[in-house]
C-alpha atoms as one frame of an Amber mdcrd trajectory, in Angstrom:
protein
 145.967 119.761 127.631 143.372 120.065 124.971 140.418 117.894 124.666 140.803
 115.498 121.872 138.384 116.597 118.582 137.995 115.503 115.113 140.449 116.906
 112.718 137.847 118.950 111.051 136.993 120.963 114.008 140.956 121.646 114.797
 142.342 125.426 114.070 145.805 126.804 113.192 145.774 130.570 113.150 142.182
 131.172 113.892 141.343 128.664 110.428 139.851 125.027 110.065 142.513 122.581
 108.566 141.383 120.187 106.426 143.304 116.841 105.716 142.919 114.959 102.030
 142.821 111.670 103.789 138.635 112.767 104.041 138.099 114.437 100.980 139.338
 110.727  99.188 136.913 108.823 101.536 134.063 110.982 100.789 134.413 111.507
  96.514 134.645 107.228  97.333 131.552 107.365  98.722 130.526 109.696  96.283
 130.939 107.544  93.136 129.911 103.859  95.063 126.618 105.798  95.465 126.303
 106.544  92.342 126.986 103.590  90.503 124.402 101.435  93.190 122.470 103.727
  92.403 122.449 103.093  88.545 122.366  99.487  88.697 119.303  99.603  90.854
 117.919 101.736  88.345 118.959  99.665  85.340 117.802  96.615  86.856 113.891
  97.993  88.123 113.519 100.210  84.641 114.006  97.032  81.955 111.363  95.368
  84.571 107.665  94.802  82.947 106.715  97.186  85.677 109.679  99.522  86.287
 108.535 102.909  85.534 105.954 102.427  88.272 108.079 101.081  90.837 110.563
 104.132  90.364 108.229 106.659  91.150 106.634 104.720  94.133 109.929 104.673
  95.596 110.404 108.531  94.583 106.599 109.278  96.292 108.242 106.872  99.533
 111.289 109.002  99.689 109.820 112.163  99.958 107.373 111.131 102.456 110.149
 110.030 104.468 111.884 112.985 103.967 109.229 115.178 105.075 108.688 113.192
 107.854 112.202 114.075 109.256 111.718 117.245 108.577 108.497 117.728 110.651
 109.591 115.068 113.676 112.900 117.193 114.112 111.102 120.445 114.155 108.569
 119.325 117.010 110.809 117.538 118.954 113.768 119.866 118.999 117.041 116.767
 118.631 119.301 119.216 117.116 123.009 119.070 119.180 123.505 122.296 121.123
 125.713 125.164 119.584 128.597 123.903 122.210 128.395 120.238 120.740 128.401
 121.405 117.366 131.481 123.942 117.489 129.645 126.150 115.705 129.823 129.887
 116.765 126.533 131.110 118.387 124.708 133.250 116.695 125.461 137.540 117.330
 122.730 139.405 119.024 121.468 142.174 116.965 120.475 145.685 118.364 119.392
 148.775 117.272 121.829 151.379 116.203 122.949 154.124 118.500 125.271 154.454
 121.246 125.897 151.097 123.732 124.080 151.229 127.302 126.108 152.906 130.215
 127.712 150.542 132.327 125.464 149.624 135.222 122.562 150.258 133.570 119.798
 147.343 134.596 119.925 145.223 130.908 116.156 145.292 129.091 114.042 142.797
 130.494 115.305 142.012 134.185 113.262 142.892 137.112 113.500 146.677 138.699
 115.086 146.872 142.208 111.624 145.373 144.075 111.112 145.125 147.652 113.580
 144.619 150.848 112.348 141.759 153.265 113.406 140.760 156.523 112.007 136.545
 156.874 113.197 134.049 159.296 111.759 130.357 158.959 112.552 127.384 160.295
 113.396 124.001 158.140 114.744 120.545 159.261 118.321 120.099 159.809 118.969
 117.566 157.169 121.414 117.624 153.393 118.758 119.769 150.896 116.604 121.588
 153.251 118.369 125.175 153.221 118.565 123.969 148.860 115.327 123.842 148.290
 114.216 126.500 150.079 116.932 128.693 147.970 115.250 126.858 144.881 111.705
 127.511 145.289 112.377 131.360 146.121 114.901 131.940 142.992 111.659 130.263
 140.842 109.345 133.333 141.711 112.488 135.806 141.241 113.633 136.247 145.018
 117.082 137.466 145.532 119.073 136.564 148.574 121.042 139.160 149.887 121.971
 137.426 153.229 121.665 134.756 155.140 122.403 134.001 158.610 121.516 129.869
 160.415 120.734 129.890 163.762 121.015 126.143 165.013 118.276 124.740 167.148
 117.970 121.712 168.810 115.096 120.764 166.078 116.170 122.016 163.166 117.372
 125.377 161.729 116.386 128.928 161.904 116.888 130.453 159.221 117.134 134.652
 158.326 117.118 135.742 155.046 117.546 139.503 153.875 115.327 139.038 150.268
 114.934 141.282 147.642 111.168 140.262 145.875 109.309 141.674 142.868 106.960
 143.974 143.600 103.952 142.339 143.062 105.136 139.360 145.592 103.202 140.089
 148.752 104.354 138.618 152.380 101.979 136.273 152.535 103.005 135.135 148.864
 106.494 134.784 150.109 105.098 132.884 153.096 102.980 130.066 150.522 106.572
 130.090 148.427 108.381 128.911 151.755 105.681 127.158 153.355 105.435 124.558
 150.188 109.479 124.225 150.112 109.579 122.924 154.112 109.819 126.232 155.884
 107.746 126.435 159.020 107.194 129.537 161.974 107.616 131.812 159.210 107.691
 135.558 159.994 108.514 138.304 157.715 108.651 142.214 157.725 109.721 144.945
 155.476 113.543 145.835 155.326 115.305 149.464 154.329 118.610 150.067 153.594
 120.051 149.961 156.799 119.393 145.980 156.915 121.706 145.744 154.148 124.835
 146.003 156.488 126.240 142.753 157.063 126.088 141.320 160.567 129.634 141.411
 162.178 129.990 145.612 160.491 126.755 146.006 162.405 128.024 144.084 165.802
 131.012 145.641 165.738 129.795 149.475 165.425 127.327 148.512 167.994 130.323
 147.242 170.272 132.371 150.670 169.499 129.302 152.852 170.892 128.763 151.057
 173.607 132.585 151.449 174.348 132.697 155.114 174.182 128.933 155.086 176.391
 127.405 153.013 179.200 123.751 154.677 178.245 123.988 152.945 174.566 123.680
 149.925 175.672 119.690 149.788 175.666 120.087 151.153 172.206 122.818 148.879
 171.012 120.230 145.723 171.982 117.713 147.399 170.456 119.172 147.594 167.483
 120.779 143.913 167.508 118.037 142.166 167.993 114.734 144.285 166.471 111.897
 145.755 167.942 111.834 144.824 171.721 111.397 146.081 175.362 114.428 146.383
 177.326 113.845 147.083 181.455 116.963 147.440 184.034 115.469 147.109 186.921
 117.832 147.754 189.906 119.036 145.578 192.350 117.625 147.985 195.336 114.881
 149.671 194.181 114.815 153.674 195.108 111.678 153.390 196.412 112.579 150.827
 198.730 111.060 147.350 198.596 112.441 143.870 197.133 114.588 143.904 193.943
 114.115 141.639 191.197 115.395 137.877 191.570 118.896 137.321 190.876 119.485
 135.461 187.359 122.759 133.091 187.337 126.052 134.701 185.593 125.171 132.925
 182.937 121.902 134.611 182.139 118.214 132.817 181.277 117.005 132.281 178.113
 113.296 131.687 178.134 111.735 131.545 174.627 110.825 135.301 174.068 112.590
 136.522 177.318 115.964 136.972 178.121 117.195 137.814 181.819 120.732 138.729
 181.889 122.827 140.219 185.086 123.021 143.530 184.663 126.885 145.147 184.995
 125.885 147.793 188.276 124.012 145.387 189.802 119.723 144.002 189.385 118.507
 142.455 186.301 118.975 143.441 182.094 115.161 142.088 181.253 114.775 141.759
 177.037 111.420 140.587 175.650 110.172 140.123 172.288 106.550 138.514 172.298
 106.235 138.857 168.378 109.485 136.127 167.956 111.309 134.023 170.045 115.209
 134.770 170.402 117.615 131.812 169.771 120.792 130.965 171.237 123.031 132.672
 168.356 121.583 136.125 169.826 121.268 134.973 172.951 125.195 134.758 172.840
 125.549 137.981 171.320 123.272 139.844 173.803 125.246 138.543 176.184 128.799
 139.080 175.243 127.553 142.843 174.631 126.510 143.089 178.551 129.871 141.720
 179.115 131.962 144.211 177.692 129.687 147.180 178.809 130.498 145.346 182.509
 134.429 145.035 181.967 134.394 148.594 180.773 132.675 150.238 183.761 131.286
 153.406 184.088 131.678 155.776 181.366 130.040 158.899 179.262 131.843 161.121
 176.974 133.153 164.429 178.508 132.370 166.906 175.384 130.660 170.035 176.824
 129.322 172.976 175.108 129.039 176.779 176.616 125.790 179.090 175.959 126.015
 183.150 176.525 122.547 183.833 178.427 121.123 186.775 177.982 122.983 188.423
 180.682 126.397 187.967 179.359 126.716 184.989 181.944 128.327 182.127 180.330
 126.810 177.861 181.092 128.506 174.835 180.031 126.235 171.982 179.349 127.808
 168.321 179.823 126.383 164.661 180.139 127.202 163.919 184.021 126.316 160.951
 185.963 126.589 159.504 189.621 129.647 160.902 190.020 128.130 163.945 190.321
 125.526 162.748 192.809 126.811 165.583 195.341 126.581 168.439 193.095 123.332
 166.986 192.077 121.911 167.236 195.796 123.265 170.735 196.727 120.959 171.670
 193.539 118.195 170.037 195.519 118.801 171.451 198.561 119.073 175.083 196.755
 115.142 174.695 195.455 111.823 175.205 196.659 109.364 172.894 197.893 107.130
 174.032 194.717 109.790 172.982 192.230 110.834 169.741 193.527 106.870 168.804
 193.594 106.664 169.580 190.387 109.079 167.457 189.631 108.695 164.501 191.139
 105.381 164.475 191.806 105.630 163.411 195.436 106.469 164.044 198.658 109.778
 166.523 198.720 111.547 164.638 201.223 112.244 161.681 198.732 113.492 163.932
 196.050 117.091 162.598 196.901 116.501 158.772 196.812 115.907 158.957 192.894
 119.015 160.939 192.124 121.072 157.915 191.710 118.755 155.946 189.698 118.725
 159.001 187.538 122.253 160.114 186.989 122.982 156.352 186.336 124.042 155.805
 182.182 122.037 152.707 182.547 118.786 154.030 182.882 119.751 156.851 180.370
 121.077 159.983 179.732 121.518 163.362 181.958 122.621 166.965 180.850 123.589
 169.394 183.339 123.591 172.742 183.283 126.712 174.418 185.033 127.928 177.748
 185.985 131.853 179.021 185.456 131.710 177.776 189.319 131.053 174.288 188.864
 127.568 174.595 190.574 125.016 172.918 188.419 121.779 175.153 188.237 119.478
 172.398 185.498 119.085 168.732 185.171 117.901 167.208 181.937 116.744 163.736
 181.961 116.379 161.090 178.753 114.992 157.880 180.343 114.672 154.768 178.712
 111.608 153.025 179.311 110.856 149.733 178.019 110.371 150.741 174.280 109.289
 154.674 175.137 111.551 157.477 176.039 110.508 159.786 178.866 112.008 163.486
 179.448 112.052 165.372 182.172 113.795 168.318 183.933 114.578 170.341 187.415
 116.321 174.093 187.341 116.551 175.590 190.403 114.310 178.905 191.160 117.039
 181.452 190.965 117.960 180.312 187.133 114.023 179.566 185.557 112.367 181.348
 182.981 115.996 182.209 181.464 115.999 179.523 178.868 118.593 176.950 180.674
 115.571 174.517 180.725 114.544 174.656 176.885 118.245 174.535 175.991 118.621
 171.000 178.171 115.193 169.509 176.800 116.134 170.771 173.057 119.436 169.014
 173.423 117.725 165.559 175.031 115.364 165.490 171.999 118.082 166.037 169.645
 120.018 162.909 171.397 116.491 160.812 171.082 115.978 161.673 167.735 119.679
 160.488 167.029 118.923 157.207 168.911 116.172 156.328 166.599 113.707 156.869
 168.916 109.898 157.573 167.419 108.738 160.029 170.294 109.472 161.554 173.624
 106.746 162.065 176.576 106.815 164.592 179.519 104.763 163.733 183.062 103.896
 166.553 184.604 101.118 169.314 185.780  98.919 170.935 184.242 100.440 174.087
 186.381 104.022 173.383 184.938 104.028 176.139 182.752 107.362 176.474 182.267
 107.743 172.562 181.371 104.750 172.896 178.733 105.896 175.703 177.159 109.203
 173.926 176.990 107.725 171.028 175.006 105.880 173.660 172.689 108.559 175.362
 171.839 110.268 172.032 169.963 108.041 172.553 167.168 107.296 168.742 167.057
 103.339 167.452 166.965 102.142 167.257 170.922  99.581 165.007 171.930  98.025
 165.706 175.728  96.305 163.467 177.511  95.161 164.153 180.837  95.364 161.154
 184.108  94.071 161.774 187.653  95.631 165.442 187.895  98.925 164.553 186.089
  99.196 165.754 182.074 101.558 163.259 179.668 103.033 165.354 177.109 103.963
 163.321 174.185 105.665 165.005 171.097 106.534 162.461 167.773 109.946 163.582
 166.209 109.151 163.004 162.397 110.599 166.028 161.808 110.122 165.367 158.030
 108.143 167.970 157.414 109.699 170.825 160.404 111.263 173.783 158.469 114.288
 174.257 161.331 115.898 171.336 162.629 117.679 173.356 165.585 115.713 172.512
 168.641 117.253 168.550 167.853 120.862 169.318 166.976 122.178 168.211 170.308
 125.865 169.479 169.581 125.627 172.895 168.076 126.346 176.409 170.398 123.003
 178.397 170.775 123.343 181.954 171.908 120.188 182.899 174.074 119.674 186.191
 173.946 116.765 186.442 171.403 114.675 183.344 172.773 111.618 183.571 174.816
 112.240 182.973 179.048 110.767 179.421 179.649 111.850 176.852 181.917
């Protein structure tokens, strides 16, 4: 149904129709104005003082009229163009050929800055409103938003896109004067823009395929934090963590959960307290890495030494616990000291701690015997990631121990991790020139006897990206003999 309208305003084929019922009422009008109009003038002009009082009123009129004309001007009471009917007026451009679709239109704000803030407000009708309001008034874009309910009010995450010139602590006045409190903001890249349950869910399909993402998949759900399993007997002896309930405890910026093989998941964030939305999702994540069980993905690749002697290199874990001891047994005193940096005897009580997915990743080298000759270690610790390695004597300074540690930085640079570190001697010079040969930056620092390698993996600026592709063949034959 149409809206009702005066007939002058209705159309038949695109035209106004006009109706002669109006134009009689208005020539009516017309000629009574007319003819008051005379007799006024008649009866003023024969008057002794006529003439005068005809062009006082004429002087009045005018006056008036300007009047009008000056009080409408200032005070804007003309009817908008949709009251009026009227068609608004066409924009006028320059000649030339129309902007490409897409293009950003002349006048709107460039793409500005990516934000990550989270701020509290009350939980009441109008909170989350004006909040929205008072950022949209200095040009903030939201780009998501995500409520985590408290028992106090809201928490509230926000992925913003600002103006340039809008600093974080201008964004923190804007929110702070529309009811936000516990405000904390950081910058955002691209990788924020994926919406939460894509991100969850890719996280959840990792995990799947890999019991040592797990650390990683946290990581990544819930921001920069320290994760620590700590087992539930220790390897070197002593009392185990306390046990945490099924359930798991949330305390403020600390979250204990059970961990699946036993001992405690420990999560901390001292920077911002978690809330029970990721509490929940932490937790369902441990869950599923629990019902799946042990797992790591069998790929293997196969390098031609120098010799013509072919060695597969495959993740391995405790499964392989008694391959991973006859390699112990087959080496020296010397190696296993420099190792593990301790007496030889206890060599074998870390082995399980270390082929365990939960602590992190393991490569092993292996003959066309099954007989595994090198172990590569990634640990993760708390929010650094440690390397480390063990070939036995017979197969050192034939490159099986650069190949492993090449491949373990490749597989921490792929995690997202900043930088690797090496504990070792100063007389490991097989292990130093391992970490040289990476062509990464190498710090040294030197502790009590015992040298930390660290090397950063911005590899922004490294000409050949090989030593990190953990996947690719290498053929041996022209590298240098290291460990």
């Amino acid at each position: 149904m149409t809206p009702e309208m005066p007939d002058v305003t209705r159309a038949r084929h695109g035209r106004p129709v006009h109706h002669w019922r109006r134009d009689v009422v208005e020539l009516a009008a017309l000629f009574t104005a007319v003819a008051v109009a005379d007799a006024v003038a008649n009866m003023i002009g024969h008057g002794p003082d006529g003439p005068a009082l005809l062009v006082i009123s004429a002087i009045v009129l005018a006056a008036t009229a300007g009047f009008h004309v000056w009080w409408s001007r200032r005070h804007g009471h003309a009817p908008p163009v949709s009251d009026t009917g009227a068609r608004p007026t066409a924009v006028t451009r320059p000649a030339g050929p129309s902007e490409q679709p897409g293009a950003p239109a002349a006048g709107l704000p460039g793409p500005g800055t990516l934000w990550r803030m989270r701020t509290t407000v009350k939980d009441e009708p109008g909170s989350l409103a004006a909040l929205c309001t008072a950022l949209a008034g200095h040009r903030v874009d939201i780009l998501s938003l995500q409520t985590h309910p408290l028992a106090d009010g809201t928490v509230d995450e926000f992925l913003l896109r600002a103006p340039g010139a809008l600093t974080a602590a201008g964004l923190t006045r804007v929110v702070a004067l529309a009811g936000g409190t516990s405000t904390w903001i950081e910058r955002a890249d691209a990788h924020d823009l994926v919406d939460v349950p894509t991100r969850v869910l890719g996280l959840a399909a990792r995990t799947a395929l890999d019991a040592s993402e797990l650390p990683l998949a946290l990581r990544q759900l819930l921001g920069r934090c320290t994760i620590r399993s700590l087992p539930g007997t220790p390897a070197g002896g002593g009392p185990g963590p306390l046990p945490v309930p099924a359930e798991g405890v949330l305390e403020d910026t600390v979250m204990r959960l059970p961990a699946p093989e036993g001992g405690v998941l420990t999560v901390e964030r001292p920077y911002l307290p978690f809330t029970p939305t990721e509490f929940a999702r932490a937790r369902a994540l441990v869950e599923l890495d629990g019902r799946l069980g042990p797992r790591i993905p069998r790929g293997h690749d196969v390098l031609t030494l120098p010799e013509g002697d072919d060695i597969t290199v495959r993740r391995v874990d405790t499964g392989d616990l008694p391959a991973a001891r006859a390699m112990h047994e087959r080496c020296s005193a010397r190696t296993l000291g420099l190792r593990y940096h301790g007496p030889v005897g206890d060599a074998d009580r870390y082995l399980h701690h270390l082929l365990s997915p939960r602590f992190g990743r393991t490569l092993a080298a292996q003959t066309t015997s099954g007989r595994i000759v090198g172990l590569g270690h990634l640990l993760w610790d708390g929010d650094e990631t440690e390397v480390a390695l063990l070939v036995e004597d017979e197969w050192q300074r034939r490159g099986v121990g650069g190949e492993l540690l090449g491949r373990l930085v490749g597989m921490a640079a792929e995690a997202g991790c900043a930088s690797v570190y090496a504990v070792t001697k100063a007389s490991n010079t097989g292990m130093i020139a391992a970490m040289r040969a990476l062509g990464l930056p190498l710090d040294y620092q030197i502790e009590e006897g015992t040298l930390v390698i660290t090397a950063r993996l911005d590899t922004s600026e490294q000409s050949s990206p090989s030593p990190l592709d953990p996947t690719a063949r290498h053929h041996l034959a022209n590298r240098s003999p290291r460990d």
